[in-house]
Structures are given as structure tokens and as C-alpha cells.
N, C-alpha and C positions, 0 to 999 in steps of 0.2 A: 541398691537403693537409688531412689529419682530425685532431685530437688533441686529447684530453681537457684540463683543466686540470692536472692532476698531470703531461702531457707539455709543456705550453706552460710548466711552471715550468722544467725542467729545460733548456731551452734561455737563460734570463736570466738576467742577468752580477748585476742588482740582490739585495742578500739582501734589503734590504725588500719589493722587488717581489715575491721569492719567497714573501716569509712572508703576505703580504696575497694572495696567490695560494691560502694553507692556510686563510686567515682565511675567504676565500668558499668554498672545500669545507670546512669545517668549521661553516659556516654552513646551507650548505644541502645535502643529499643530492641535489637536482637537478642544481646546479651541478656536484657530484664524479662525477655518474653521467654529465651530458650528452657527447656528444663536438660540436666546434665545428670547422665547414669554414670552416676563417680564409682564404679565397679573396679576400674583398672587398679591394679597391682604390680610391682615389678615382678621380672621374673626371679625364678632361685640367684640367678645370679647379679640380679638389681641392675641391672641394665638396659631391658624392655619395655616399654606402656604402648604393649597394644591392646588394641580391641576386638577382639574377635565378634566377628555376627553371622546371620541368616537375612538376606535380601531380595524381599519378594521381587522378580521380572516380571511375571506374567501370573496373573489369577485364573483360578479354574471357573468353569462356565457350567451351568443346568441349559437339561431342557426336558421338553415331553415325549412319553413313549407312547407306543401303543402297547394291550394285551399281546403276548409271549412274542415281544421283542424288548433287547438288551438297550441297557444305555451305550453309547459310543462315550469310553473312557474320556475323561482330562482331568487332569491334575496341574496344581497349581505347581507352578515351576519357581526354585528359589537357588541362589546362590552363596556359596561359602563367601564371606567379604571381612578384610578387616583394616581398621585404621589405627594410625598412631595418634597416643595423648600429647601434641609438641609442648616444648617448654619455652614460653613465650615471654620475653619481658627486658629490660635495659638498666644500666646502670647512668648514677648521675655523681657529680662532685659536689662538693662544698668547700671553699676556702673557710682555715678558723677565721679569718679577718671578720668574715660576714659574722661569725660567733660572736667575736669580742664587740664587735657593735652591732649588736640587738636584733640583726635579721636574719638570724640563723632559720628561728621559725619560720618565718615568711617564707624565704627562698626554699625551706626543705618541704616546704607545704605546695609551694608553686611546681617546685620539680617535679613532686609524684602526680599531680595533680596533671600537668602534661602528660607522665611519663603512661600515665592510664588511657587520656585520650588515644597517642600513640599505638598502646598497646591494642584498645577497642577497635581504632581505624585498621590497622593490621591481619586481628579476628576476621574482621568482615571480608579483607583481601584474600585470606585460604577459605573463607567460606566459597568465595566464589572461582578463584583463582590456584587453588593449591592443588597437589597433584603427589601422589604417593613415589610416584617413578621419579628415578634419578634424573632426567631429564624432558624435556619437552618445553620449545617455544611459547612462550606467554604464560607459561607456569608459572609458580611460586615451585620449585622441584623438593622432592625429600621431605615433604610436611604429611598432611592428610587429602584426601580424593573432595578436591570442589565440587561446586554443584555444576561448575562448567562443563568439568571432566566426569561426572555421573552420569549426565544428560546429553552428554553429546551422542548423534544417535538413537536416542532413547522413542519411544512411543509420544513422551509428552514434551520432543523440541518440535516448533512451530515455525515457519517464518512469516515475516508478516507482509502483507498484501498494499497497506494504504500509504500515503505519504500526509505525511502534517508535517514538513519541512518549511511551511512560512507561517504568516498569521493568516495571510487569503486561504493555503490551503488547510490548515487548520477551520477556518470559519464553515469552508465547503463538506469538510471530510471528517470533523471531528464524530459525528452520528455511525460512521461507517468503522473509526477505529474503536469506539467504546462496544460495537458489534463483535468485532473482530475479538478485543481484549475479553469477550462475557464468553463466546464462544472458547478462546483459551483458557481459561478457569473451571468452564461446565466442562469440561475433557478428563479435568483432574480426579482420581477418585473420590475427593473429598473438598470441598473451600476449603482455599488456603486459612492459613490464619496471618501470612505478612506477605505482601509485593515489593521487592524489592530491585532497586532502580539506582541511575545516578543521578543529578543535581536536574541536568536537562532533559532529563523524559519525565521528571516529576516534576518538573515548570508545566510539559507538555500536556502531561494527565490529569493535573489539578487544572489546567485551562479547560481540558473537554470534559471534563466532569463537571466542573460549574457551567458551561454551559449548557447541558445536559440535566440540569438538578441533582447529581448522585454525588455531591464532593458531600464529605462532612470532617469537620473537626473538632476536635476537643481536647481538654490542659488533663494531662495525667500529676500524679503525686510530687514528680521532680517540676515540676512546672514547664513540662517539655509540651508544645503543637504537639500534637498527633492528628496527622490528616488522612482520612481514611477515603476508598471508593468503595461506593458499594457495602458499607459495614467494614472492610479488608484494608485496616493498614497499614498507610503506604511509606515506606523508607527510604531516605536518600543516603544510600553506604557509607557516600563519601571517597572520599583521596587519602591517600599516606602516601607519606616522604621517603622516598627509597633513597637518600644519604645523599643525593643529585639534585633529582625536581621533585615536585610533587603531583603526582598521577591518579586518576580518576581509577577505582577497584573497579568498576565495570566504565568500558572502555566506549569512547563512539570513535568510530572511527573517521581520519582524515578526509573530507572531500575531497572530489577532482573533476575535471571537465566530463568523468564517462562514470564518478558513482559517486553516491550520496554517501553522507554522514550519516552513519548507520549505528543503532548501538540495542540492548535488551532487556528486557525485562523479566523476573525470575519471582514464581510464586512459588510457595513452598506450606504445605500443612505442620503444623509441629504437634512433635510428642511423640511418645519411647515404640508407637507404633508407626513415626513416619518420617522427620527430622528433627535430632536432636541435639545437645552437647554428649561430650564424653568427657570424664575428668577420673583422677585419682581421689579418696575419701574427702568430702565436701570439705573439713577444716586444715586440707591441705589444698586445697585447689588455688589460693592465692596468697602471696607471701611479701611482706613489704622489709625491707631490711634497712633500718635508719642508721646514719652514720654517727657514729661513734663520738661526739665531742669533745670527751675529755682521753681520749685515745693520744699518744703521741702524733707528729706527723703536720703539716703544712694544710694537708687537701683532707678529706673526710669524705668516703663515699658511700649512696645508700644503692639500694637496688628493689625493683617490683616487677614481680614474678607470678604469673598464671598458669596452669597445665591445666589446658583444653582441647580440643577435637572437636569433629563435626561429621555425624555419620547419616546417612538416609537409608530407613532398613525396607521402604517399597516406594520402588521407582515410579509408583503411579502418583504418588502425594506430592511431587515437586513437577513444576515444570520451566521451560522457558520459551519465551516469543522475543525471536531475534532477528535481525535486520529491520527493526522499527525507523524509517526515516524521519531523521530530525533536523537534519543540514541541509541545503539544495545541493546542487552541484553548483560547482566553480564555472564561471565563464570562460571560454579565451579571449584574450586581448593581441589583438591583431594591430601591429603599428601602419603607418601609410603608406611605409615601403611596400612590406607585407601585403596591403591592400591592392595597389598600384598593379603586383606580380599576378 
């Protein structure tokens, strides 16, 4: 069975459960777009959520024959693949004190309320960042296969050619990057249906699309912007708090005197024949656990809880364009000494 989040609500008896189901489409545009094949099951021994699939590589090709000659075979080529359902989610406290004067509500409503953003920013981070292997640099390690890590190598990774690292070169070059971006889209087997970006390449694309005529926006249901190119859109991932700083899900990287601040962009088609979610049976896929009030005990804790995945079953329906310049390069600063020598 397929079903979006806005369908897996309507099947739960919980209204918390419900409302924390609006709390992560309201959070994230991915989440209310994706649909999720809640297929997954434990194994006999309740320890497993995987996913097993079939993953188109490469599509087979026609062509013309003549009379008594053969077609030269191809076949489309596909790959065993499979992902884990992780179980994503946090725990919060409550002191009774907040109980005994009247903000128990408040506070248990603000926590999940967070705890959902948190959880959304997170999603987004193994969409892009997560990686099945036990290890590997810049991973999220031991989750599910990002689109970083699907596509790296792939037919449809790109790099990009233009610099719009200031507003002069922007003013000059923005014609040549929205070139550039239409040419990486028409590659894809299909228009995406989301581009996704971080905070400063979608400053970057909403500038050359407006000056360009192709921006458009408009207020969805949760009264969220949605700003589209092209028909296609566009979303800023975002950052989550790795328990230190807080770091951008798709990364630009540091300038220097010898390379730019570089970062990417990542379109993707959705649906059960391109990328999708994964989950366990829809009215287990998200679980909110309220604390206890009248339980013995000082502190009271609740907890919210999602089991999701993220699988791409034909590598031609996603792609990415990466090394987009968006920083200049750093100058050097030479003192008078220095000069003098």
C-alpha cells in the first residue's frame, strides 16, 4: 500500500498522533509531498525493517531494422537494492512543578512541537546525507542510502560551469545559469516534481529567476511560501543541530584564496516508480508518547517517534548539479613587510 502523510493521518484513532502527523507536513514540504510504501514488516524475529527493491541503472533502447536482419539485443539493466526503515525521533522532560501551575499544556505542546521540527530537519539530512555503510566521511553512517550517495557517479551528477558568486556576477551570468540549470532538468528522465537546495542557492535561484521572469509563488494549505522555478518547487532543506552547532544538510563549502564556495543542487521526480518514502503500516508510522502526569516521580517524560526511509528505485528520476559557485574566493592580505620583501 502507497500513502502520503495527510492519508496515513486519516486512518489514526490518536488526535495527538494526528496533529504531530501536520506538525511534520508543516515542517517540511518533502514530507507533505512524499508518498511512503508502508510495506515494511519485521522480520520472524522482529528485529529487521528492511526494504528490499529492483533499481532501474540503465533503460533499454529501440531502433530500426532492415528486412532479414536482427535487432542488436539491450536490455534494460536493474539492480537488487535495499534500505533500512530507521527509527527516528527524541525524547523530552517535564517537571510536575510546570504541572502544578497550569503550563503543563503549553510546555508539552511546545516540546513536541520542536521535537517534530527537529525530527523533519533530520529527514531531510539522510535524504541527502545518510549512507547505509558503517562508515564513510560526511555520512550520516548506518541509516538509509542518500541521494548524495545514490548519485555519486551516477549518469545524472553534473557539475556546473557558471559562477554567480557576487551580485555583478550574478547580474552578468544569471541567463547562462538558468541555461545551465534547464539543460540539468531536461537530462532527467522525467521533471522533477522538487529542487532541492540550501538557504543560499535558493537566495541565488529566486534572484535569476525573477530576473529572468520564471520565479513563481504561492501559499499552500499550512499557509507555507512555496516558491517554485519553472512550475518545480523549490525547497530550502535547511540545518539541524548535531548536539554542537547547527549545520546546513547540503553543505557550501569554505572558500580560499585558490577555490570557491561551492555547494548543490538536487532535483528529484517522486512516486513509487522514482523516489519515495518507506515506512512500516501507515498507523504505525508516527508515534507520540505523552508523559504521564499523574505517574509518581519529579520529571515526566514524553517522546516522538517516526519510522521512515527513503529509497530511489530508477536512478534516471533524480539528479544533482554540484560545484555551483556561490562565494568568491578569499583574497590574500599581504602586510608591508611582506610587500617591501
Amino acid at each position: 500500500m502507497a500513502l502520503t502523510l495527510a492519508e496515513a493521518k486519516v486512518g489514526m484513532a490518536d488526535k495527538v498522533d494526528q496533529n504531530v502527523i501536520d506538525e511534520f507536513r508543516r515542517a517540511s514540504l518533502l514530507l507533505d509531498m512524499l508518498t511512503f510504501d508502508d510495506s515494511v514488516s519485521p522480520g520472524t524475529g522482529g528485529s529487521t525493517l528492511t526494504y528490499g527493491y529492483m533499481r532501474l541503472k540503465t533503460p533499454t533502447t529501440v531502433a530500426v531494422r532492415s528486412i532479414n536482419t536482427e535487432y542488436a539485443p539491450n536490455e534494460a539493466k536493474r539492480e537488487e537494492a535495499t534500505a533500512k526503515v530507521i527509527i527516528l525521533g527524541g525524547s523530552f522532560e517535564v517537571d510536575r512543578v510546570i504541572a502544578e501551575t497550569g503550563g503543563a499544556i503549553d510546555e508539552i505542546d511546545f516540546q513536541i512541537k520542536e521535537k517534530t521540527k527537529a525530527g523533519a530537519n533530520y529527514f531531510h539530512n539522510l535524504v541527502i546525507n545518510g549512507t547505509s555503510a558503517a562508515s564513510g566521511t560526511g555520512y550520516v553512517t548506518g541509516t538509509f542510502d542518500g541521494l548524495k550517495k545514490i548519485l555519486s557517479g551516477s549518469d545524472t551528477e553534473y557539475t556546473s560551469a557558471v559562477d554567480i558568486s557576487t551580485s555583478a556576477l550574478m547580474d552578468s551570468n544569471y541567463n547562462a545559469y538558468l541555461d545551465e540549470l534547464d539543460g540539468f532538468i531536461s537530462k532527467l528522465a522525467e521533471k522533477p516534481d522538487i529542487l532541492l537546495m540550501n538557504n543560499e542557492l535558493l537566495t541565488k535561484t529566486r534572484a535569476a529567476a525573477r530576473r529572468a521572469g520564471f520565479y513563481e509563488r504561492s501559499v499552500d494549505g499550512f499557509g507555507r511560501t512555496v516558491e517554485k522555478y519553472n512550475g518545480i518547487p523549490m525547497m530550502d532543506v535547511g540545518q539541524y543541530y548535531n548536539g554542537t552547532k547547527t549545520v546546513d544538510v547540503i553543505e557550501t563549502t569554505t572558500p580560499s584564496a585558490t577555490a570557491y564556495g561551492e555547494t548543490a543542487i538536487y532535483a528529484a521526480k517522486l512516486g513509487l516508480n522514482a523516489f519515495h518514502g518507506i515506512s512500516v503500516d501507515g498507523s504505525k508510522m508516527v508515534h507520540t508518547y505523552l508523559p504521564d502526569l499523574n505517574a509518581p516521580g519529579a520529571v515526566k517524560k514524553g517522546e516522538v517517534e517516526m519510522l521512515a526511509g527513503a529509497v530511489l528505485k530508477n536512478s534516471k528520476m533524480a539528479g544533482v548539479l554540484k560545484g555551483i559557485k556561490v562565494k568568491p574566493k578569499t583574497c590574500l592580505l599581504y602586510t608591508s613587510d611582506a610587500a617591501d620583501e
